[in-house]
Structures are given as structure tokens and as C-alpha cells.
C-alpha positions in Angstrom: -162.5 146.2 97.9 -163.4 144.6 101.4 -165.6 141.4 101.2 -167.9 142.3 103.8 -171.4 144.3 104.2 -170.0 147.7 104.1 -167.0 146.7 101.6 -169.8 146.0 98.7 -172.0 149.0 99.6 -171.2 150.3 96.3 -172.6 147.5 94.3 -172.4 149.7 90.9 -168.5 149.3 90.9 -168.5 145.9 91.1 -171.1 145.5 88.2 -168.4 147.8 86.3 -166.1 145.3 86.8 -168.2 142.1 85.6 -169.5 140.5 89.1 -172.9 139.4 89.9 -174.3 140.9 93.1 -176.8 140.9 95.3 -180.3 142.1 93.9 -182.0 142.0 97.1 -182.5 143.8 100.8 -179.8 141.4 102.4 -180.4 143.2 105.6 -184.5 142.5 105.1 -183.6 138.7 104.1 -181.4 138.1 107.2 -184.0 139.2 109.7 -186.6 137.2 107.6 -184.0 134.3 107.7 -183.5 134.6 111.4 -187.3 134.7 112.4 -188.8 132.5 109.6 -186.0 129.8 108.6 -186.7 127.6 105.9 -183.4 125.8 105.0 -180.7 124.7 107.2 -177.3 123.4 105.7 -174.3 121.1 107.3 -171.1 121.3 105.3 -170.3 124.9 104.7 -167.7 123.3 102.0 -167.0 124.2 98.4 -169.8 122.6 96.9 -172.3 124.1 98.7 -171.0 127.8 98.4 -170.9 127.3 94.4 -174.0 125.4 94.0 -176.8 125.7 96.3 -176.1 129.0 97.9 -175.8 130.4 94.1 -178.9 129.2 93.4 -180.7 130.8 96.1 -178.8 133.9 95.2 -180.7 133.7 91.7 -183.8 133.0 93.5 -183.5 136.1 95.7 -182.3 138.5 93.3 -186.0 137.2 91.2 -188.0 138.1 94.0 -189.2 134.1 94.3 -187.5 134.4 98.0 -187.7 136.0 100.5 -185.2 134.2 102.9 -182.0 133.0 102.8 -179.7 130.1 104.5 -178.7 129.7 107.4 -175.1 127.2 107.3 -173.7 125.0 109.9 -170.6 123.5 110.1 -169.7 120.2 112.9 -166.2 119.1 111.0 -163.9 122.4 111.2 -165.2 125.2 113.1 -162.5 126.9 111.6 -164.2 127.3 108.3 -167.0 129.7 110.3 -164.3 131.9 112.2 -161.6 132.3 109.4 -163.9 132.6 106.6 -167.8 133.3 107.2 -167.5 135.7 109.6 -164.8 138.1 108.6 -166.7 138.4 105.3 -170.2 138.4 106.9 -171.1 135.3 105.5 -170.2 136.6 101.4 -168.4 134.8 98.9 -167.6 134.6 95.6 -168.5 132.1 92.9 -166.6 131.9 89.8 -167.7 129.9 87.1 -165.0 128.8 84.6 -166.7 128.2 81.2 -165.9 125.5 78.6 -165.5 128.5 76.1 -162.5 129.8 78.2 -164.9 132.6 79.6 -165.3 133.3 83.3 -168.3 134.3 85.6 -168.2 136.0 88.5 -170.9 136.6 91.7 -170.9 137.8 94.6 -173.5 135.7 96.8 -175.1 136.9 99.8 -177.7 134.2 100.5 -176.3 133.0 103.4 -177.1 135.2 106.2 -176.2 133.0 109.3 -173.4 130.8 110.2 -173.0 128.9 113.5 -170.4 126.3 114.9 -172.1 122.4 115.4 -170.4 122.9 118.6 -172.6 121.4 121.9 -169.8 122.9 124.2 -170.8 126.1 123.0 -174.0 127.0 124.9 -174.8 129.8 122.7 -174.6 128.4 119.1 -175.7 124.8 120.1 -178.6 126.8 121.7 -179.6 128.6 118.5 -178.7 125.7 116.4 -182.2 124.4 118.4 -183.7 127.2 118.6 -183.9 126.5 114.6 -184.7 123.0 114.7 -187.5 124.5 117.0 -188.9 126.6 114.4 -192.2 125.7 112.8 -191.2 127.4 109.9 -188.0 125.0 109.2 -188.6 122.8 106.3 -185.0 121.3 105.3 -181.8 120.1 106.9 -179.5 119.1 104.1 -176.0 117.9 103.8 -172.9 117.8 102.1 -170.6 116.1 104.7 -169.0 113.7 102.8 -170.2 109.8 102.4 -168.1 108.8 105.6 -170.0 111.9 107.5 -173.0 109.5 107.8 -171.0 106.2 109.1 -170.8 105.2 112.9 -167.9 102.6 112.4 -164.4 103.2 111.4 -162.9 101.0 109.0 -162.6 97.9 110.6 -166.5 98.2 111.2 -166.1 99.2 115.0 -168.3 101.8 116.5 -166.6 105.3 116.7 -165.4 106.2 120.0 -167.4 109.7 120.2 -170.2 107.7 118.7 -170.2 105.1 121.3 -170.4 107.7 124.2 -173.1 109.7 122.9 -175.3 106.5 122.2 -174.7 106.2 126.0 -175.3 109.2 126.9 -177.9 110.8 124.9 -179.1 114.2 123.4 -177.6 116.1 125.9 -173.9 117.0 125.1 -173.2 115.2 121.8 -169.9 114.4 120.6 -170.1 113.3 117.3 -171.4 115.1 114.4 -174.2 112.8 113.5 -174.8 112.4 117.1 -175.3 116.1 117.0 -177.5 116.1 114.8 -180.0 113.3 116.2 -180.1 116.1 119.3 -181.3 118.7 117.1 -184.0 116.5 115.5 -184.9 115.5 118.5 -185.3 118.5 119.5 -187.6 119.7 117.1 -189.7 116.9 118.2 -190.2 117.4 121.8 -191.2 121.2 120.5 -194.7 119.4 118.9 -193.1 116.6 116.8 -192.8 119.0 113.6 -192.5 117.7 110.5 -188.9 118.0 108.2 -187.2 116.5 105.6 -183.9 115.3 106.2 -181.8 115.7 102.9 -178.2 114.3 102.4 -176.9 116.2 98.9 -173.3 113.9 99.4 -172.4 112.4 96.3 -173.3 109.0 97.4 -175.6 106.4 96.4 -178.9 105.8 98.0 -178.1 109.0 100.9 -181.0 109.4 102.0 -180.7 105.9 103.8 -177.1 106.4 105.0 -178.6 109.6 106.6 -181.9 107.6 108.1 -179.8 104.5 109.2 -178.0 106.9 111.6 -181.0 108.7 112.9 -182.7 105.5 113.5 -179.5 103.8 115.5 -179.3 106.9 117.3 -183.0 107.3 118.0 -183.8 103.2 119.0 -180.4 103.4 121.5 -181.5 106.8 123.6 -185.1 105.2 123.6 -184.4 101.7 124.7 -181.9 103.2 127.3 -184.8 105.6 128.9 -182.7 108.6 127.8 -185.7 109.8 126.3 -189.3 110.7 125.6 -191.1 107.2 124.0 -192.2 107.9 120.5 -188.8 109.7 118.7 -187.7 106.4 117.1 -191.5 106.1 115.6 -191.3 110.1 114.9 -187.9 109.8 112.7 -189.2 106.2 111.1 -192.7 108.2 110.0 -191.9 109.2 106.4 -194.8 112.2 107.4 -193.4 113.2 110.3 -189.9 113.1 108.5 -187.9 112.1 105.2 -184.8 111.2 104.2 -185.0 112.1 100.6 -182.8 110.9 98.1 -180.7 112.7 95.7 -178.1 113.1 93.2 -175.6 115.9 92.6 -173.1 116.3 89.8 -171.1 119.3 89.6 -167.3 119.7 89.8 -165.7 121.8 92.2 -162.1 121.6 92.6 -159.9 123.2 95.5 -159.9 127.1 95.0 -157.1 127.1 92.6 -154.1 130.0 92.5 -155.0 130.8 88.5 -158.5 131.8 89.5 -157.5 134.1 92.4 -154.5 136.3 90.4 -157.5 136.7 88.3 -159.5 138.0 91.3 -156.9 139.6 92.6 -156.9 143.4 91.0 -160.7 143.8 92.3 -159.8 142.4 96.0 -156.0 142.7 96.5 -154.9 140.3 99.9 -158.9 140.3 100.3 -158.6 136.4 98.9 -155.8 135.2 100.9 -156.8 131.4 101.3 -156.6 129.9 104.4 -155.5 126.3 105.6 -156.8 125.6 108.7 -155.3 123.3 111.5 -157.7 120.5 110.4 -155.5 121.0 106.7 -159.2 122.4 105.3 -157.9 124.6 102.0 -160.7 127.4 102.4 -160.7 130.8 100.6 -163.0 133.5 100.1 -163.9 132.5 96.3 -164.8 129.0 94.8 -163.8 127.8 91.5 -166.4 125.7 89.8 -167.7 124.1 86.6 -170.7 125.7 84.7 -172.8 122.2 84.6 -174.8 121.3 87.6 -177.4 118.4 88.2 -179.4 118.2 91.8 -181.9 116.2 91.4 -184.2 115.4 94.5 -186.9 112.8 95.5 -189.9 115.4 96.1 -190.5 114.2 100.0 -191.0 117.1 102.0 -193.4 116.9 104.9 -192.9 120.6 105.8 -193.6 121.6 102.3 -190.8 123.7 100.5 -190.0 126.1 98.3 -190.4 126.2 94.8 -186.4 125.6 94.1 -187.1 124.1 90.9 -187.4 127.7 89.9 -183.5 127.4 90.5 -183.2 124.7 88.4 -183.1 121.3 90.8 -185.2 119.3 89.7 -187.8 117.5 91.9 -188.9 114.0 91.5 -189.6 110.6 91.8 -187.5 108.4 94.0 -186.9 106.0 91.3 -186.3 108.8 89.1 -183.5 109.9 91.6 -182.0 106.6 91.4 -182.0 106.1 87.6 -180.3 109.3 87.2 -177.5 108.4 89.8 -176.8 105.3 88.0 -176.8 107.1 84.4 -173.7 109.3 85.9 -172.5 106.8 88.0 -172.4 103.3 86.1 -172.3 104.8 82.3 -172.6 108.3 81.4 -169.9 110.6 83.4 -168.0 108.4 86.3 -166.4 105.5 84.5 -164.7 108.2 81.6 -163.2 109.7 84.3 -161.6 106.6 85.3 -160.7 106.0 82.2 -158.6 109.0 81.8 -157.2 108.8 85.6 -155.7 105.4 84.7 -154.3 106.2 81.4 -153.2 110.0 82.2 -151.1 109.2 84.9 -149.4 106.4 83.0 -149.1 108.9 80.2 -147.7 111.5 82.0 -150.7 113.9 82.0 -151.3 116.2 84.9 -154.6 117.9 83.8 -157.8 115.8 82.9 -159.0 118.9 80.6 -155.9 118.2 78.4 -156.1 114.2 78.1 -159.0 115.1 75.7 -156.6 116.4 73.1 -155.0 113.0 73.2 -156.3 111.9 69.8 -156.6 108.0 71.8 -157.9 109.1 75.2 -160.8 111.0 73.8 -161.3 108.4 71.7 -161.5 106.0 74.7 -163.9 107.9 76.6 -166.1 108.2 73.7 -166.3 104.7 73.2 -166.6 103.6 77.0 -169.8 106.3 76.8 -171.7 105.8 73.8 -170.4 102.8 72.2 -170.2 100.3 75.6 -172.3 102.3 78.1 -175.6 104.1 76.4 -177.1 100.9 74.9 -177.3 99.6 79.3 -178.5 102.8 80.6 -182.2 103.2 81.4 -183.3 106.5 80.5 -184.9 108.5 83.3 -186.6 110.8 81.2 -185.8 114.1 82.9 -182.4 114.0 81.9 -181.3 112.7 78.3 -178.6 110.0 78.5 -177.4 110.5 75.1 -177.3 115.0 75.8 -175.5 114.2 79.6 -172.8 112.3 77.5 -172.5 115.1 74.8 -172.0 117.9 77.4 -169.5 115.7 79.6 -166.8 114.8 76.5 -167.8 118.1 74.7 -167.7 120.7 77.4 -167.5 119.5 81.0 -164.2 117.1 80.9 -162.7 119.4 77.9 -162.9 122.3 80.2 -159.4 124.1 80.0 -159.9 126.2 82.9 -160.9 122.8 85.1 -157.6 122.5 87.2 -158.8 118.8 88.0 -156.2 116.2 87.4 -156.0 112.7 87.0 -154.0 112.0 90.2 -156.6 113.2 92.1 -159.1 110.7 90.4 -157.1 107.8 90.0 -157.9 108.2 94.1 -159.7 104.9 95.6 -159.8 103.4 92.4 -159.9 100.0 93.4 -163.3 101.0 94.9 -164.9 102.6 92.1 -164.8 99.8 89.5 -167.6 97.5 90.8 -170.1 100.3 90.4 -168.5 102.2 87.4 -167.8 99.3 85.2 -169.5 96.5 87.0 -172.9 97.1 86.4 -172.4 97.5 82.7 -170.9 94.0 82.8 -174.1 92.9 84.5 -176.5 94.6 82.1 -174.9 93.1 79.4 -175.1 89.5 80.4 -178.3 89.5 81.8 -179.6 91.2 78.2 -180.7 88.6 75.5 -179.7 91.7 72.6 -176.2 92.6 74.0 -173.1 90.6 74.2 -171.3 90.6 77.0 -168.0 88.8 75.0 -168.0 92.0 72.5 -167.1 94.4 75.1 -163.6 95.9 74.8 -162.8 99.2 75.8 -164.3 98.2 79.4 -161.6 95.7 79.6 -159.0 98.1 78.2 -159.6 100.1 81.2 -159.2 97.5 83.8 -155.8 96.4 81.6 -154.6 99.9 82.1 -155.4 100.0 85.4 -153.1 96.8 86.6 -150.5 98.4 84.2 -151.2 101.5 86.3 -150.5 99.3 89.4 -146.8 98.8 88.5 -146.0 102.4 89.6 -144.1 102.1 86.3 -145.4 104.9 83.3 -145.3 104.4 79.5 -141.6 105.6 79.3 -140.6 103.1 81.9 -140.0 105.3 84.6 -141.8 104.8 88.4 -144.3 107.0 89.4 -146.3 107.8 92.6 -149.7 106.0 93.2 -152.5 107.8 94.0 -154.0 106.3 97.5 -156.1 103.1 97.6 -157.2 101.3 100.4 -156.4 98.2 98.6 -152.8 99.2 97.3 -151.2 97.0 100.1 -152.9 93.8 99.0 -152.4 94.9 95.1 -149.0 96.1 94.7 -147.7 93.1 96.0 -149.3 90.8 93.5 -148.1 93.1 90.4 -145.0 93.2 92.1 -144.2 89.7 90.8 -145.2 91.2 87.2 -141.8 91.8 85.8 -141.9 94.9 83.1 -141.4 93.9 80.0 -142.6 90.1 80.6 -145.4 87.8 79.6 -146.4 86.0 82.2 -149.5 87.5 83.4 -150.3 84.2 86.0 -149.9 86.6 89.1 -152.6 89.0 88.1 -155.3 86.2 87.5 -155.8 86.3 90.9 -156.8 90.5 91.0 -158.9 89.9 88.0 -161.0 86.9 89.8 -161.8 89.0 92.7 -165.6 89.6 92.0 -165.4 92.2 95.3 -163.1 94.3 93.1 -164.9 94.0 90.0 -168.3 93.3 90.7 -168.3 90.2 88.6 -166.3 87.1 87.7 -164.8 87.9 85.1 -163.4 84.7 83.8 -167.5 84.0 83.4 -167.1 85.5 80.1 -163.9 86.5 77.7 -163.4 89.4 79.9 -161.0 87.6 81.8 -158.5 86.5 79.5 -159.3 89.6 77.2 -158.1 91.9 79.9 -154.8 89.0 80.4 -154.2 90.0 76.6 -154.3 93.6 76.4 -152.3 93.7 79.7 -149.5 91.4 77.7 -149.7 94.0 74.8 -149.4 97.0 77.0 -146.4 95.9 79.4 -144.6 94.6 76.5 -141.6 97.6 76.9 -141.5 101.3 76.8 -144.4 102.7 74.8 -146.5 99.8 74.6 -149.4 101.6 76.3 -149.9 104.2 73.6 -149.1 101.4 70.9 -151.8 99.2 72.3 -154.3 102.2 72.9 -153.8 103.1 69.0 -154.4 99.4 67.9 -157.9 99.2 69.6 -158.7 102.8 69.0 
């Protein structure tokens, strides 16, 4: 079969052969799409194919749409020409189940894709033409956290940034800049009302998203590049919002073991594609069955009733409890747990760490045990049930091809928020104590083990990339393997920037000095010391 409009006409065959397809007119729901739009997306990435195009797909084939999505993308252009448009937009979604079972769709509710290209008269044209539209209630994102940033690293403005604060709405350069020239846009068409809604897997978004709006807005104003009144349009929470929102839902590269599945229904039809921007892009995405979005409920415009689809609209505090549930207690901080300890165990899959008698035992205590007595529960979403269906189904998942390489990623930028703020809760509580804490400390003992590049059988291994490896590796470095002396990593284990806290303010300190002792004391100390505490 051909993944394209006339390659599914026969949608009977592929409901013999177990897909989901489209219930729907997708002719009708393009041209309502085109003339009416509702939603506009940025990031035509992984995510967004398995998640939120899916669930309009659901919505459509119940006849609670009528319109589709019309995607974007500013990063890779090559993501529109090598994959949308040969296959007329399609994809598929498979959905590997914790039971070992697989589900397949084939989703059609994306019914226009166009290039965030301002050199391209055309596409930039109906790119405004959209933000034009009365009709348009959303522009959301999934562009990554650094998508939203106008600095590099060493906090300097971007080049392409800097030139298109000069030079206005025009011909943008950057992304974000683009994207201030489409909202404005729609406000010199009658200052229409939108909501402006980051989906990036980031805390607070919403602001990140506003904050460069608002830089972007004040420069073309105070530089007469524009009409007075856009910087008090995009500051007007009626004219337009900058929701925030959370998302949790795990969506790995499209892995090879999913497309020989694929395969005898498609034959070269899935043929990835790696584009010159090193973008791993295929006609099918792999993702877990569990899937949070929840929103703050600020839409100017009005919207549709997605909630039907299951996200779930609320409060803005709401939004922010929830993020910290999966962030500080309930999901985040387990996977740590097992990046650290898998690599130095020699695991390459996360979803088989929890067949490690010790490791699920670990992530079970870091959850319930250290984590759920801190967490305020934000009553749409049960702490205690998110925790059951992470170390039950989610992280168990044997089709999951996530490893703990890819995790252990950035960790020295992770633990202030995944461990810290447990810390905090528990000195600040007059119940808790903060002293009785130990499989938190365990963690951060594994994780300076981890930073010896040396595994539990005494053998080097890679590191996984950390902005901070050049300042850390040095100090462990002077750790010999085998040894004692633990005076050099005092000084990682008082940075309060890494951890979030001081942690020689409680026992932490030293009790992370001892179970580092225990666990570089030779060749299978790790697992020895993980089986005394567990």
C-alpha cells in the first residue's frame, strides 16, 4: 500500500489488517480546515503526530469536528518536503501497549502543512493569511524548551534574533521572530483575539512563549517599526494568552522493531528519512499508550471542546500542581533513578531495569515511600494512580525502546527540580523529616559513582552529555576506584546550584559521602550497596 490519498482509498483492507482509519470526509475536512481554521501547530515532530493529531483524529472520526490541523514547521523544512507532502499529510501512529499488544492508526487530521519560511512569499503569505483568519483560535507548540530562548548559552542575544529585533516584522529570521510577525499580523487585521499555547515539556511555558512575544513586541514598537498598541495587544490576557500546560507522554525515535512490523502492509513505503539537519523522520511514530495534556482553560477566541479527546482543561494552578507531581515526585525523578543506576549496571533498555529485583525496588521507594507524602494533590489527577501506572505499565513497557543513556542526558540539570524540591518540602514540613530520607541520597551517590565513567564491573564507560561534565569529571577524577577518601566530592555535593539545596544543612551530606564510600569500594559494590538499602 501507498501512504497517500489514493493509496488508502480502500480503507476496508486496511481495517482487515488491524489499522485505524479515517472515519470522516477528509476531502470535506480539508476544505473546512482551509476556509475556517481553528488550530494552528509549530513543531511537526514526533510528539505531536502521536498525540495531538491522534486525538483530533478520534474527534473527527465522532463527528465532534468538523476541521482539522493545519501544521507548521520553522526548524527543518525538510520534515514538510520529505515527509508531509509525499504522503499528503498521513501518518501512522502505533501504540505499543504495556501488555505486549500494538495499535495501529492511520491519521488524517492534518490537512495542511507549510514551511515557517519568510523567504518563501507563498507559504509565509498563507501562513498570514491564517493568522488573519477570524476563525483561528490556537497557535500551539512543541518546539523544544530552547525554541522559546533569544540568548545562546552564554546569555548573548542570537545573531538572527538580534537582526530581526532591528528590523521588524518584515522578513524574519528567527523562528520566534517569525512568529511575532504572524501575531502581529493578525493584529493589524482587527486585533483578533488567540491563545498562544506552548505544549513543550517545560515548566511554566506559557511565560517562556509570552517573554518572547513581549521582547519582540516592546523592540519593533519603541523602534517605530510598527503600529502603537501591539505590545499592549500581546500583554492583554483578552486580546491574547499564553496558557500554561503540561504534557507527559513518551515518544521515542521511530524505532527499526516497530517498522519490520509495519513493513508487510507498506513494503519501502516506511523508509525513514534523516535529513541534512540529522532530524530522524519516518512515516510512522512509535509511542506509549499513556498520555496527560493538561491545559490552563485561557482561550480568548473560544475553542473546541477537546476535552472530549481527553485533555483536560483547567485551572492555571491546577496546571502547575500537575507539572510538579510528574516533575518533582511522581514520574521524572524514577527515571533518573534508573538512568544512573542502568548505565552503571550495564542496562541498555529502561523497560528491563524493572526486572532488576533492586532497581524496581528503588523506584518504588523514591515514588511512594520518599516522594507521595510532599506532593500536593491536584485533584484531577490522582498522585497515588499516576505512580501505579508509571512503575506498573508505563516504565515496564517491553516494547518502550527508551534507554537509560538517553536519560542519564543533562543530568546535572535535572536534579535541583527532580530531587530538590522534595528536599525542600521536607524541611520546611513540621511532620516529615528531612534526616530520614535515603533513597534520594542513594541516587545522588550513584550518580557521582556514575561520574567516574567507571561501571559496576570496573570497566570505563561512555558518559551521556552534560553541560557540566567538564567542571565535574575533573573533580571525580581525583576519586581513585576502590578508595575512601571522598574529600574531592564535598565540593559537588555543596553546590546548592546543582542540587537545589545545601546539602550539608541536613545529614544528606555526609549520608550521600557514605553510600558513595560503600559503592566505590571495588568491583560490585554498587549492586552490594543497592541490596543492603533495598
Amino acid at each position: 500500500m501507498k501512504l497517500t490519498n489514493a493509496g488508502i482509498e480502500n480503507l476496508e483492507e486496511l481495517k482487515s489488517l488491524g489499522y485505524g482509519v479515517p472515519e470522516y470526509d477528509r476531502e470535506q475536512v480539508t476544505r473546512n480546515t482551509k476556509e475556517n481554521p481553528f488550530w494552528i501547530h509549530f513543531g511537526a515532530g514526533n510528539i505531536f503526530r502521536a498525540f495531538q493529531a491522534n486525538v483530533v483524529q478520534n474527534l473527527l472520526n465522532r463527528g465532534e469536528l468538523n476541521r482539522g490541523i493545519v501544521v507548521a514547521e520553522g526548524y527543518d523544512y525538510e520534515i514538510i518536503e520529505k515527509m508531509n507532502r509525499p504522503h499528503d499529510d498521513l501518518g501512522i501512529v502505533v501504540t505499543l501497549k504495556a501488555d505486549g499488544t500494538i495499535e495501529k492508526n492511520v491519521v488524517g487530521s492534518v490537512v495542511e502543512s507549510l514551511r515557517l519560511d519568510s523567504d518563501n512569499t507563498g507559504e509565509y503569505g498563507r501562513l498570514k493569511e491564517i493568522f488573519a483568519k477570524e476563525s483561528l483560535q490556537m497557535a500551539t507548540f512543541t518546539i523544544t524548551e530552547k525554541g522559546y530562548s533569544l540568548v545562546d548559552g552564554k546569555g548573548e542575544t542570537l545573531p538572527s534574533v538580534q537582526e530581526d529585533l532591528k528590523n521588524g516584522p518584515g522578513k524574519p529570521e528567527s523562528y520566534i521572530g517569525k512568529v511575532a510577525s504572524l501575531l502581529y499580523a493578525r493584529y493589524v487585521s482587527g486585533k483578533l483575539p488567540i491563545a498562544m499555547v506552548s505544549m513543550d515539556n517545560c515548566s511554566h511555558n506559557g511565560d517562556k512563549l509570552k517573554a518572547a512575544m513581549v521582547a519582540f513586541a516592546k523592540a519593533w514598537e519603541d523602534a517605530g517599526l510598527i503600529e502603537k498598541g501591539f505590545l499592549a495587544y500581546v500583554q492583554d490576557d483578552n486580546k491574547v494568552s499564553f496558557p500554561w500546560t503540561m504534557i507527559d507522554k513518551i515518544t521515542p525515535r521511530p524505532d527499526k522493531k516497530v517498522e519490520e512490523m509495519l513493513i508487510p502492509d507498506w513494503g519501502t513505503e516506511l523508509e525513514p528519512v534523516v535529513t541534512s539537519k540529522n532530524t530522524y523522520v519516518a512515516p510512522f511514530v512509535n509511542a506509549e499508550e499513556c498520555e496527560y495534556l493538561v491545559i490552563e482553560d485561557s482561550f480568548p477566541n473560544g475553542r473546541e471542546a477537546l476535552e472530549k479527546g481527553g485533555f483536560i482543561f483547567t485551572k492555571r494552578e491546577t496546571v502547575d500542581q500537575v507539572e510538579k507531581m510528574k516533575v518533582c515526585t511522581c514520574l521524572n525523578p524514577l527515571h533518573t533513578a534508573l538512568a544512573v543506576f542502568g548505565c552503571l549496571l550495564g542496562y541498555t533498555l529502561i523497560s528491563k531495569e524493572m526486572q532488576d529485583p533492586e532497581l524496581s525496588a528503588l523506584v518504588n521507594k523514591i515514588g511512594y515511600v520518599e516522594g507521595l507524602p510532599v506532593v500536593v494533590d491536584p485533584k484531577i489527577i490522582s498522585p497515588k494512580d499516576f505512580i501505579d501506572q508509571v512503575v506498573n505499565k508505563r516504565i515496564p513497557n517491553p516494547f518502550m525502546p527508551d534507554t537509560p543513556q538517553r536519560i542519564a542526558t543533562d543530568t546535572s540539570q535535572k536534579l535541583a527540580i527532580r530531587y530538590g524540591e522534595t528536599i525542600k518540602a521536607y524541611m520546611k514540613s513540621e511532620e516529615l523529616d528531612v534526616d530520614s530520607l535515603t533513597y534520594i541520597p542513594l541516587v545522588f551517590a550513584g550518580w557521582l559513582r556514575y561520574l567516574m565513567g567507571i561501571n559496576d564491573q570496573g570497566e570505563k564507560f561512555e558518559l551521556s552529555s552534560d553541560p557540566l561534565l567538564s567542571v565535574l569529571c575533573p573533580v571525580m577524577e581525583r576519586v581513585e576506584f576502590g578508595s575512601s577518601q571522598v574529600s574531592a566530592i564535598k565540593e559537588i555535593l555543596s553546590n546548592q546550584s546543582i542540587f537545589g539545596v545545601d546539602l550539608y544543612a541536613s545529614s544528606l551530606g555526609e549520608k550521600t559521602e557514605r553510600y558513595f564510600i560503600e559503592m566505590n569500594a571495588g568491583v560490585g559494590a554498587i549492586r552490594e550497596t543497592l541490596k543492603k538499602y533495598l
